[in-house]
C-alpha positions in Angstrom: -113.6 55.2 57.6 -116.1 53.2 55.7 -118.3 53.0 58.8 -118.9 56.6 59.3 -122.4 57.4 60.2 -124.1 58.3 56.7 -125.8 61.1 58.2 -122.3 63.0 57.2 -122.3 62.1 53.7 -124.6 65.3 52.8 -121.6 67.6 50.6 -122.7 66.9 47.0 -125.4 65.0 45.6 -128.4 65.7 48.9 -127.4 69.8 48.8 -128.3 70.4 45.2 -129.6 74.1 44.3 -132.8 74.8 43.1 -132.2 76.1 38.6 -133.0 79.3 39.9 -130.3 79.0 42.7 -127.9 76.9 40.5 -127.9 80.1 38.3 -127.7 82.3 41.1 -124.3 80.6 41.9 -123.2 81.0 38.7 -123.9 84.5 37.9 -122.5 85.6 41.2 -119.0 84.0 40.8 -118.8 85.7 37.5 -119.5 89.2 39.1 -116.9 88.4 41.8 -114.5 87.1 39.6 -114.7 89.9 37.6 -114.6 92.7 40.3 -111.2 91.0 41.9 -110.0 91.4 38.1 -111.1 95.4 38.2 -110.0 95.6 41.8 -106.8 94.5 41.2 -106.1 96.3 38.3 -107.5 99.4 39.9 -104.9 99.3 42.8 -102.1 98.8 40.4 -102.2 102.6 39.5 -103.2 104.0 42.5 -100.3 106.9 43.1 -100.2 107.7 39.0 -103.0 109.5 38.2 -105.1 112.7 39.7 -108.2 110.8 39.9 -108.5 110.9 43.8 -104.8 109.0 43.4 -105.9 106.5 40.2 -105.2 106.5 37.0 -107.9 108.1 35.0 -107.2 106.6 31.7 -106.7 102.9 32.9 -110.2 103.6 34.9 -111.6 104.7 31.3 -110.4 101.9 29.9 -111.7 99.4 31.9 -115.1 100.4 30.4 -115.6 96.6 28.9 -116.1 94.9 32.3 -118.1 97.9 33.8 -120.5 96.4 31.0 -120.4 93.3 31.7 -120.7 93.7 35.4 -124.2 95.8 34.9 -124.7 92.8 32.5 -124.3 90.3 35.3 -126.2 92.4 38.0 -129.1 92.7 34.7 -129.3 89.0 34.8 -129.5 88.1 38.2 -132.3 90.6 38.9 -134.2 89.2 35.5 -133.9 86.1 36.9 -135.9 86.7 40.0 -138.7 88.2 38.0 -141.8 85.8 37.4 -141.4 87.0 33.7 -138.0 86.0 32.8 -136.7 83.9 35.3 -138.7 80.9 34.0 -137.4 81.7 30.5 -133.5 82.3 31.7 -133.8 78.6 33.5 -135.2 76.8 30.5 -131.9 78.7 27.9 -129.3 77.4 30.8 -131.1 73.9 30.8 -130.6 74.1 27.0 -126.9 74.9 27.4 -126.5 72.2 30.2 -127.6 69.3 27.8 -125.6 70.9 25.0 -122.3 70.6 27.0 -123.3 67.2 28.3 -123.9 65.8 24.7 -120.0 67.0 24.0 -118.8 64.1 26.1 -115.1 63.0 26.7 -114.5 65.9 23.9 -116.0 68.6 26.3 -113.4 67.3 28.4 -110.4 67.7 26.4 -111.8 71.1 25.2 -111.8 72.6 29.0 -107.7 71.2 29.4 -107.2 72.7 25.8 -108.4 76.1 27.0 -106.4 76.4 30.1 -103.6 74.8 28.4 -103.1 77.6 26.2 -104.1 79.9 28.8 -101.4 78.9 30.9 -98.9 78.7 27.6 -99.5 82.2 27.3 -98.8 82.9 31.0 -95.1 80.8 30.3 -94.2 82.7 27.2 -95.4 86.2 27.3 -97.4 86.3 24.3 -99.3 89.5 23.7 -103.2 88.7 23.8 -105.3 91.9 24.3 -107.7 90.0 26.5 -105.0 88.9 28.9 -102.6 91.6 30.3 -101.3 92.5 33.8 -104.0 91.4 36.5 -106.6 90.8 34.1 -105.5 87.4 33.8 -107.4 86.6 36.9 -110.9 87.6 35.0 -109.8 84.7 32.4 -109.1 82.0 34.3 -112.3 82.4 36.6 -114.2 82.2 33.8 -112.5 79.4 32.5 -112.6 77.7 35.6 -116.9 78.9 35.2 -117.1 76.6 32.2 -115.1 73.7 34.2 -117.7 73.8 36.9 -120.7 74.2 34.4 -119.3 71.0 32.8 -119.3 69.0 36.0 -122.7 70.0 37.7 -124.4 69.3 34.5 -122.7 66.3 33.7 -122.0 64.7 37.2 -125.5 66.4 39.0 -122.3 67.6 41.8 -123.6 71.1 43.8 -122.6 73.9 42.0 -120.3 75.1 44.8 -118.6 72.0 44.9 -117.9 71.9 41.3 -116.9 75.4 41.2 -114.1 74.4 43.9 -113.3 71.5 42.4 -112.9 72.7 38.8 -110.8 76.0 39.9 -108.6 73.4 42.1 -107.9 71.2 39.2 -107.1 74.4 36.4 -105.2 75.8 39.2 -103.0 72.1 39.8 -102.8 72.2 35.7 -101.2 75.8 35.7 -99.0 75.2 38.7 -97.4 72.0 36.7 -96.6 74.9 33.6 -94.9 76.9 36.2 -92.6 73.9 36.6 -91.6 73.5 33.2 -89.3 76.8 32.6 -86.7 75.0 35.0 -86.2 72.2 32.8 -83.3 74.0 30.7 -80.3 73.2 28.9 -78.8 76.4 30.2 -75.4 75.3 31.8 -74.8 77.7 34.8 -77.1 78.2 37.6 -80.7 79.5 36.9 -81.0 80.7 40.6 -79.0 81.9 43.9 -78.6 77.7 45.2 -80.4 76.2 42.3 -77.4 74.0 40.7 -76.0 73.8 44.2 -78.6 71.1 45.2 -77.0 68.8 42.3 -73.7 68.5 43.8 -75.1 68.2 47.3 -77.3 65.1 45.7 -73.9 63.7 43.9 -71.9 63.3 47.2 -73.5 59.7 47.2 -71.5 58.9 44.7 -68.2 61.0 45.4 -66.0 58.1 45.1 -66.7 57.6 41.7 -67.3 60.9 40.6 -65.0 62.7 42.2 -62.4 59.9 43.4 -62.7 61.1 46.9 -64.8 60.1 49.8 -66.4 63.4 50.0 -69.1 64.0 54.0 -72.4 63.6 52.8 -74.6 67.2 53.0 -76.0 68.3 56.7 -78.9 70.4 55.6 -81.5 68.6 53.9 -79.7 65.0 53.4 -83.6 63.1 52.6 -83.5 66.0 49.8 -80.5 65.3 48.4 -80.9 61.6 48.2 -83.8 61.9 46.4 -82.2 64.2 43.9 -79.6 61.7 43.6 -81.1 58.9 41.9 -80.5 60.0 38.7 -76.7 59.8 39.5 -77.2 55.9 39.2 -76.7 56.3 35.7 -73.0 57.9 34.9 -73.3 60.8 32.2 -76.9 62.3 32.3 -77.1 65.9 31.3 -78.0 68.7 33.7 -81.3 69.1 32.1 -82.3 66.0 32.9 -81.5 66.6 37.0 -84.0 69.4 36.3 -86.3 67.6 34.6 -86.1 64.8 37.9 -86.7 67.8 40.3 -89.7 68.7 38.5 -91.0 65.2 38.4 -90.2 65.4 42.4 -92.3 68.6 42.8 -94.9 67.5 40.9 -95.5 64.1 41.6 -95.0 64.0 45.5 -96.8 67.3 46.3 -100.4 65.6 44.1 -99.1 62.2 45.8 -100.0 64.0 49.2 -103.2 65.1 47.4 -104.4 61.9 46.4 -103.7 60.2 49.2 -106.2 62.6 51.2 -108.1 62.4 48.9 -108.1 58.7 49.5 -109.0 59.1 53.2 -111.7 61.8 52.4 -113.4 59.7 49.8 -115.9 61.7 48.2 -118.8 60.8 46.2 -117.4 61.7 42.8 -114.2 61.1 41.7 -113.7 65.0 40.1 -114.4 65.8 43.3 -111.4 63.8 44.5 -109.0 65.0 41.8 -110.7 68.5 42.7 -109.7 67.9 46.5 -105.9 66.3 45.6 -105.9 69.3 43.5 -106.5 71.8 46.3 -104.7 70.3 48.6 -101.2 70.2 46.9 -101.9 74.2 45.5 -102.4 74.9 49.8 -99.1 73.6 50.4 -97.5 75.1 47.4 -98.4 78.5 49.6 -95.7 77.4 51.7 -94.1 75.8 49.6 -93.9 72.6 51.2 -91.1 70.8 50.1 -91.2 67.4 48.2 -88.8 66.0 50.4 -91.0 66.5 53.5 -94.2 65.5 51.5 -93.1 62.1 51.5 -93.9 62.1 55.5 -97.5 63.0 54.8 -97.9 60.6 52.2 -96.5 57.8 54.0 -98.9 58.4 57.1 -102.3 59.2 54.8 -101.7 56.1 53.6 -100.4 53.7 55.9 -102.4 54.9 59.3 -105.8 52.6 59.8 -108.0 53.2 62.5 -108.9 49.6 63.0 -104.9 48.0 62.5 -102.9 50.5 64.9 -100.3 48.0 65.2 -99.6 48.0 61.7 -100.3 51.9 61.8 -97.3 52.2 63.9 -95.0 50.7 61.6 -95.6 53.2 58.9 -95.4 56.1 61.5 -91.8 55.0 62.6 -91.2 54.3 58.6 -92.0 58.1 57.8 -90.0 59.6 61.3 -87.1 57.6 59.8 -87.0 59.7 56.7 -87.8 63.3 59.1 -85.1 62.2 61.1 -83.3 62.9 58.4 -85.4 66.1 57.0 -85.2 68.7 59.2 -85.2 69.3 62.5 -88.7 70.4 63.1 -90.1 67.7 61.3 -89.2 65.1 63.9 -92.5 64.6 65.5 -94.5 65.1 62.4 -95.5 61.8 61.5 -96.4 60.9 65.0 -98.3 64.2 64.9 -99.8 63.6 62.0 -100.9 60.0 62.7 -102.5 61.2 66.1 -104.7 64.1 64.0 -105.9 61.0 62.1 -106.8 59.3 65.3 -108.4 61.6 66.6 -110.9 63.0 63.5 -111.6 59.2 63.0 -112.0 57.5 65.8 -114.5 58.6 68.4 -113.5 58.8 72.1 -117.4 58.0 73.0 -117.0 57.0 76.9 -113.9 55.5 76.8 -111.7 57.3 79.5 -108.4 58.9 79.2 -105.8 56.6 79.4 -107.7 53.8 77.2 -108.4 56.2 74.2 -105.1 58.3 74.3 -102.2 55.6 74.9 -102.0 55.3 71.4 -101.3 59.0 70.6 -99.3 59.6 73.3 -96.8 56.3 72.2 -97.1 57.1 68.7 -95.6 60.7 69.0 -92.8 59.5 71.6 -92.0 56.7 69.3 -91.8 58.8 66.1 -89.5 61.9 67.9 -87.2 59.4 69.1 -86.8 57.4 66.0 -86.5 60.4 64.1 -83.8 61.4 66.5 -81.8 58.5 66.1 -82.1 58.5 62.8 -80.4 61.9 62.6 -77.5 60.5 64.9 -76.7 57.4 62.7 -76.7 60.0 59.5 -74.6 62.1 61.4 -71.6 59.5 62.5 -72.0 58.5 58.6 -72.0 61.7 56.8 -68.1 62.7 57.9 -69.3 66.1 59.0 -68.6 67.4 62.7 -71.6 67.3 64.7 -72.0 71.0 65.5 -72.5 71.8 62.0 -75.9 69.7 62.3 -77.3 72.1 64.9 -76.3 75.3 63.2 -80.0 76.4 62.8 -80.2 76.4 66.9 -77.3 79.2 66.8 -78.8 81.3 63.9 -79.9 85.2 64.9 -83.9 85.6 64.8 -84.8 89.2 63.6 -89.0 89.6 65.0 -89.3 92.3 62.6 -89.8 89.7 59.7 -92.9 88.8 60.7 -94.5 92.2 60.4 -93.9 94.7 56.8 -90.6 93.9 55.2 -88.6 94.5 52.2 -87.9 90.9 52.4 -91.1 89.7 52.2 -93.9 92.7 51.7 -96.8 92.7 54.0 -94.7 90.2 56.4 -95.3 86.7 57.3 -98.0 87.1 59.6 -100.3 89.1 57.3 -99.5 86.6 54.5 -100.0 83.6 56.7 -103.4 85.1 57.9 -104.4 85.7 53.9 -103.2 81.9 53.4 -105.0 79.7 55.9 -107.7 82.3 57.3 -110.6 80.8 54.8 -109.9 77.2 55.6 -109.9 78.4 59.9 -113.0 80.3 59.1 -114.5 76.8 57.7 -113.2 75.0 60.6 -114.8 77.8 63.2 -118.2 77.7 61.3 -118.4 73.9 61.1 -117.5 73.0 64.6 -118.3 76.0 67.2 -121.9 75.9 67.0 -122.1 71.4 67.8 -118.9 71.7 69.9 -120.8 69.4 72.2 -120.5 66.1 69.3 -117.2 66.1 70.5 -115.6 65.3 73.6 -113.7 68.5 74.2 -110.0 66.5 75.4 -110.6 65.7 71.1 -111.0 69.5 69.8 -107.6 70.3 72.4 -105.2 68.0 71.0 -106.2 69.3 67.3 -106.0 72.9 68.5 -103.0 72.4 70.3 -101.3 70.1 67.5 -102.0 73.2 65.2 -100.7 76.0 68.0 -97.9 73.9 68.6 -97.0 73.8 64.4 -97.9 77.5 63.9 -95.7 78.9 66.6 -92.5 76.6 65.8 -93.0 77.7 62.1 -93.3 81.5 63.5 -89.7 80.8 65.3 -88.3 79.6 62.1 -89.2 81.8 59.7 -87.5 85.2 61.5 -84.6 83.0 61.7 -81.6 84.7 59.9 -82.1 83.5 56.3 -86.0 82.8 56.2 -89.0 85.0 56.2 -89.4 85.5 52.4 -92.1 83.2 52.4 -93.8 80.4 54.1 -92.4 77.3 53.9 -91.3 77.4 57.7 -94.8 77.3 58.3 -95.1 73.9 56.1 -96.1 71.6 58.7 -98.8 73.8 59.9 -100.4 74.1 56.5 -100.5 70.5 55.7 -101.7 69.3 59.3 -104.6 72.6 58.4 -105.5 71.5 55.2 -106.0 68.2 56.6 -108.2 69.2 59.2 -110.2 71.5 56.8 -111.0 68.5 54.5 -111.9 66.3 57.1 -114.8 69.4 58.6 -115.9 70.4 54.7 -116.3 67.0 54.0 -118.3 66.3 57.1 -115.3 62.8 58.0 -114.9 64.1 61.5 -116.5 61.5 63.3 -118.2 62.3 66.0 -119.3 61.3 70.0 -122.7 62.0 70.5 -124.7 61.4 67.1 -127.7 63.0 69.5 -126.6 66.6 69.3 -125.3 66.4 66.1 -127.0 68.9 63.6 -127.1 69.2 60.2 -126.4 72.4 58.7 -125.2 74.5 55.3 -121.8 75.9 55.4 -122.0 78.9 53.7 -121.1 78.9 49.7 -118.8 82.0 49.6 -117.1 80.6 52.5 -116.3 77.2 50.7 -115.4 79.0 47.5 -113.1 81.1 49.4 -111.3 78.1 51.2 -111.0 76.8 47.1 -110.0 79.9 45.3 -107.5 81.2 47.8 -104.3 79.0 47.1 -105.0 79.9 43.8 -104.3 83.2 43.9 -101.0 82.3 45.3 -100.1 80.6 42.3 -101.3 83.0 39.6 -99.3 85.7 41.2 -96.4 83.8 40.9 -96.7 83.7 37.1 -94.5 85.8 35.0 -92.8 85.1 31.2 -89.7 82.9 31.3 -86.7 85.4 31.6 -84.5 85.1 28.5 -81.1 83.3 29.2 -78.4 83.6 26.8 -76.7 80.4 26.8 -74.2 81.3 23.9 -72.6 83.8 26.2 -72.7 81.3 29.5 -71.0 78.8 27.2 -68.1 81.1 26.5 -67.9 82.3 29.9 -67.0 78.4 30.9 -65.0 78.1 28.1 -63.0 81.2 29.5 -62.8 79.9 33.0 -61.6 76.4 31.6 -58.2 78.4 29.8 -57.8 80.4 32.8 -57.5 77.0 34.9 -55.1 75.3 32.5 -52.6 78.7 32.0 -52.7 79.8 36.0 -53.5 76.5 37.9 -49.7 74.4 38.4 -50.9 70.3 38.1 -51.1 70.2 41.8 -52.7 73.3 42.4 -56.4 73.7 43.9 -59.5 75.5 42.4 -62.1 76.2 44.7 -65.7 76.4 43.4 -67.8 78.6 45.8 -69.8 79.3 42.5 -71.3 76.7 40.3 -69.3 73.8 41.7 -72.0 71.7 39.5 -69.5 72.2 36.6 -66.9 69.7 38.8 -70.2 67.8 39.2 -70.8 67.7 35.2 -68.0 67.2 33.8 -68.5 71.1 32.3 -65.1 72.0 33.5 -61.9 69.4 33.3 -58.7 68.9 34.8 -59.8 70.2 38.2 -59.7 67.9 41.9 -63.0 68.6 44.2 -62.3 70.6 46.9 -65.3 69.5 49.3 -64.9 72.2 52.0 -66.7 76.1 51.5 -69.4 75.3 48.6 -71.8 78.5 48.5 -74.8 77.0 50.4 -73.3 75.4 53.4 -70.4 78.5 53.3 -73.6 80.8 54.0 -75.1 78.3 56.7 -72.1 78.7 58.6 -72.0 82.4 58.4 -75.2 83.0 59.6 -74.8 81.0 62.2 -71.4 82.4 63.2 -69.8 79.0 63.1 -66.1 80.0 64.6 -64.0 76.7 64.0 -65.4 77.1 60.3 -64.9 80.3 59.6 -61.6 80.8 61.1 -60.3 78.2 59.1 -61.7 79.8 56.0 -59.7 83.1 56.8 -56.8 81.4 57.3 -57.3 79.3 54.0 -57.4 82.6 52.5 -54.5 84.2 54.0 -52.0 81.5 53.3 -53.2 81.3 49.6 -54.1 78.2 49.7 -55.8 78.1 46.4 -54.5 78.9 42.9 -57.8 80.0 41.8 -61.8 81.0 43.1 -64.8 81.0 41.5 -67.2 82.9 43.4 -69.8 85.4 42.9 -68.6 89.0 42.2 -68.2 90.3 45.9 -69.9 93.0 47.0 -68.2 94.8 50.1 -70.3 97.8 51.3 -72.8 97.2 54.4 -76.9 97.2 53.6 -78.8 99.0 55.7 -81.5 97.3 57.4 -84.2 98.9 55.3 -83.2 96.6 52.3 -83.6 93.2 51.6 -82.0 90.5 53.6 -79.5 93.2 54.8 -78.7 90.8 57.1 -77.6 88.0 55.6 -75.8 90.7 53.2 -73.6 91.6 55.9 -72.7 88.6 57.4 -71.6 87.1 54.3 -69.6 90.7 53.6 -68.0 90.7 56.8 -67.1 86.6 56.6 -66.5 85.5 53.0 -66.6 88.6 51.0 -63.7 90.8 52.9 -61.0 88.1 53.8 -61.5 87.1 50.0 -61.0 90.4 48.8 -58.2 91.4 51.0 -56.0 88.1 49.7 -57.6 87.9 46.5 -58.0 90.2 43.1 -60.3 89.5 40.5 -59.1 88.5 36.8 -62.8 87.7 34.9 -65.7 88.5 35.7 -69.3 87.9 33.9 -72.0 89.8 33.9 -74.2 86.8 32.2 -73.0 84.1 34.8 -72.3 86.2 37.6 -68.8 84.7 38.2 -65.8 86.1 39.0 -62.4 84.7 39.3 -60.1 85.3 41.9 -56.4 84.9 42.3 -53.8 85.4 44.9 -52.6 88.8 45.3 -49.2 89.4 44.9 -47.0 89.7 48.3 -46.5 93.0 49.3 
């Protein structure tokens, strides 16, 4: 990339503003950070009051930021006055060299503030200033001084800084969202969330369990990054939580950086700004760490002038999507020929010459990914069907419209998501389309059609649509592209009819502010867990086992098997088969084989003991949420339990119960 024309090097330092326009910027983001702060909160009580629907006293009492809006709207209209607008620039030059003289302490002053901001958003603490949606007035004022810091420190346009800093408090809060997961609380803190630590110790079932026990089908690259910790015998479940985090964390601002590498702009807080964004655009999804380890692997190993070696690290990351998921398998050849084709310029070469390399690379990749899955799958002691359960699953189209499931659907939300960064891509390239040979504009709009409408598919598959991280390829490969235009790295055929031009500001701050919003919304205070109580609930599950359960006698964990996995529960033998996860894979898909022999597990009593979630027996309608999925687990787990089953302990705090045979008739 180093020899791209410097004509396209234009983002920061040769599109600074004017003072007057520099201020302009500024005063403007504060008035439309503060509406959406009013706006929100205003819709919040529409349907409470008499007030043409609103609440009149929360409109009253939102006098403060009416005040300071006129106040903004004062300002800017001073500033364009010959009287005061000389007089306004020379007091924010006077602020500007204040805030530089500060230094590296200005620095730790800005993460200080959103620090505490964020701690506050973890814990629930009652500040007046902060409550409800008015938390989004607070940080885009914080995020105001961040970008204030770095134009007048690092001479970066205004914009850019504004983008950047927002990016980088927005990475900073999305790491404190992390941290409530790393708990000492010994049952599971979600519906599958200790699940995945059993799945991860299967790699080491001999000597944890004493059996050989098949390796996981869903997710295996997952799992055997989770299971690294397992190296060392005895670790604590907190400390598997604390490794997930570190996952999360670290891969998703690995995939950051390394576009971030590729992109290489002028300033390095623009960089962290741009790793920043990117990793908070695929949290939208979310795109799992797992998966990010294909996109890290081809940012950084594809080179425009070395495809041989380029090659190598494309058939390196389809190894690890082979075993990923399913739709992943032609990502990194994907991925690698999107790289191709935004940095190296097809000029007058002719078809064959300029796209044998793409065309190889993606073949390559989906086969080796293939084969990968079909080595996994002769090791993992699974029967093969089970691997293609996904291909059998109902699709319910409804999903992607209004839904209980997932509110305004998944098309509305993926059209809130990714319609900024498509508007920047539209702006940028549709009125120069003729820089680029048009066969180069297809392949990137049909690599993007192609991800969108596979991710579509997915997600109104039974057990997705409530949010979208079906659609995670398709963000990634969009974010990539969108860096690439905003940045200007999209090299181009005919320098001739290239033109210069300004993509508007509120367009690039949208682009930047939008996955923010995803991850503010997400904040709420850390639910209180009660761990005293979970503790006696395993201490009462561990003297049921030793009074009911003869020495040969099987316990089946459908529930928090991780207490087998450890050590939380004793005297008990694994029982591999009908763990809660893969139990509800099988249902959904309608697996027959699997299912009948879980019936018939359950009718000849099998087990001496089950520890499963209370069951729930009555049909949803379709109106509620995953009604679906509700019913196909009532009709294949929940019933033929019950009917051979009665309950002797159940816990509200863990929501356990524990079942044993009923008594012949």
């Amino acid at each position: 990339m180093n020899d791209t024309p410097n004509l396209t090097r234009d983002c920061t330092h040769s599109r600074q503003l004017s003072p007057v326009g520099t201020i302009q910027v500024y005063l403007l983001a504060a008035l439309a950070v503060t509406m959406a702060g009013m706006i929100s909160k205003i819709r919040e009580t529409y349907g409470y009051g008499s007030i043409l629907g609103f609440s009149g006293s929360t409109l009253l009492g939102l006098w403060p930021l009416y005040l300071y809006s006129l106040g903004l709207l004062a300002c800017y209209y001073l500033l364009l006055s010959q009287r005061w607008g000389g007089r306004m620039v020379t007091f924010a030059r006077q602020i500007v060299n204040g805030i530089t003289r500060l230094g590296l302490i200005n620095g730790l002053f800005f993460f200080l503030i959103i620090a505490i901001y964020g701690f506050k958003l973890l814990i629930g603490l009652d500040i007046s200033i902060v409550e409800d949606r008015l938390q989004i007035i607070v940080f885009g004022h914080l995020g105001l001084l961040g970008a204030l810091f770095l134009s007048g420190t690092r001479k970066i346009n205004p914009v850019y800084s504004l983008m950047a800093t927002f990016s980088i408090y927005g990475l900073v809060l999305w790491v404190l969202f992390w941290i409530p997961s790393i708990h000492t609380y010994p049952l599971t803190m979600g519906w599958s969330e200790t699940s995945r630590y059993y799945y991860a110790s299967l790699f080491f079932s001999q000597r944890m369990y004493g059996i050989r026990a098949p390796l996981s089908s869903l997710h295996p690259s997952r799992y055997l990054m989770q299971s690294i910790p397992f190296i060392i015998s005895g670790l604590p479940l907190w400390f598997h939580r604390l490794w997930q985090v570190l996952l999360w964390v670290g891969l998703s601002l690995a995939g950051g950086l390394a576009l971030a590498k590729r992109i290489k702009p002028e300033n390095h807080w623009l960089g962290l700004g741009l790793a920043a964004w990117f990793t908070l655009f695929g949290f939208q999804g979310p795109v799992y760490y797992h998966l990010m380890v294909v996109i890290v692997i081809v940012l950084l190993g594809f080179n425009k002038n070395k495809l041989g070696r380029s090659m190598v690290f494309v058939l390196l990351a389809s190894l690890w999507a082979g075993i990923s998921r399913v739709n992943w398998f032609p990502v990194a050849g994907m991925l690698a020929v999107t790289l191709y084709v935004l940095e190296i310029p097809q000029g007058k070469k002719k078809f064959w010459p300029y796209w044998r390399w793409p065309v190889v690379a993606v073949l390559a990749g989906f086969l080796l990914a293939f084969s990968a899955q079909a080595l996994y799958v002769a090791i993992s002691g699974k029967p093969p069907e089970v691997f293609s359960s996904s291909f059998n699953s109902p699709l319910f189209s409804y999903r992607l419209f209004r839904n209980e499931a997932f509110g305004p659907g998944i098309l509305v939300m993926a059209f809130i998501a990714c319609m900024p960064a498509i508007l920047l891509i539209l702006w940028q390239l549709l009125p120069r389309l003729r820089s680029w040979r048009a066969l180069r504009l297809l392949a990137l709009l049909c690599i993007l059609s192609t991800l969108l409408a596979v991710g579509l598919i997915v997600s109104i598959k039974i057990g997705g649509g409530d949010n979208l991280h079906n659609l995670d390829a398709f963000l990634v490969f969009l974010a990539v592209i969108a860096a690439y235009v905003l940045f200007n790295r999209f090299v181009v055929d005919d320098l001739d009819s290239f033109v210069k031009f300004k993509t508007p500001y509120l367009l690039v701050l949208l682009v930047g502010l939008m996955p923010i919003l995803f991850v503010l919304d997400i904040f709420e205070p850390c639910p209180v867990r009660d761990s005293t109580r979970a503790w006696q609930d395993i201490e009462q599950l561990q003297v049921l086992i030793d009074e009911i359960v003869p020495e040969d006698g099987e316990v089946l964990f459908i529930h928090n098997r991780h207490l087998l996995t450890f050590g939380l529960i004793q005297g008990v033998e694994l029982v591999p088969e009908y763990e809660k996860v893969f139990l509800m894979e099988m249902t959904m898909s309608e697996n027959e084989n699997y299912l009948t022999a879980f019936k018939q597990d359950m009718e000849i009593h099998r087990f001496d003991l089950i520890v499963v979630e209370p069951l729930f027996l009555d049909l949803k309608p379709i109106s509620e949420t995953f009604s679906e999925e509700n019913n196909a687990w009532m009709r294949h787990v929940a019933r033929p339990i019950d009917r051979y089953y009665q309950s002797i302990f159940e816990s509200e705090e863990s929501a356990m119960s524990v079942m044993v045979p009923k008594p012949e008739p």
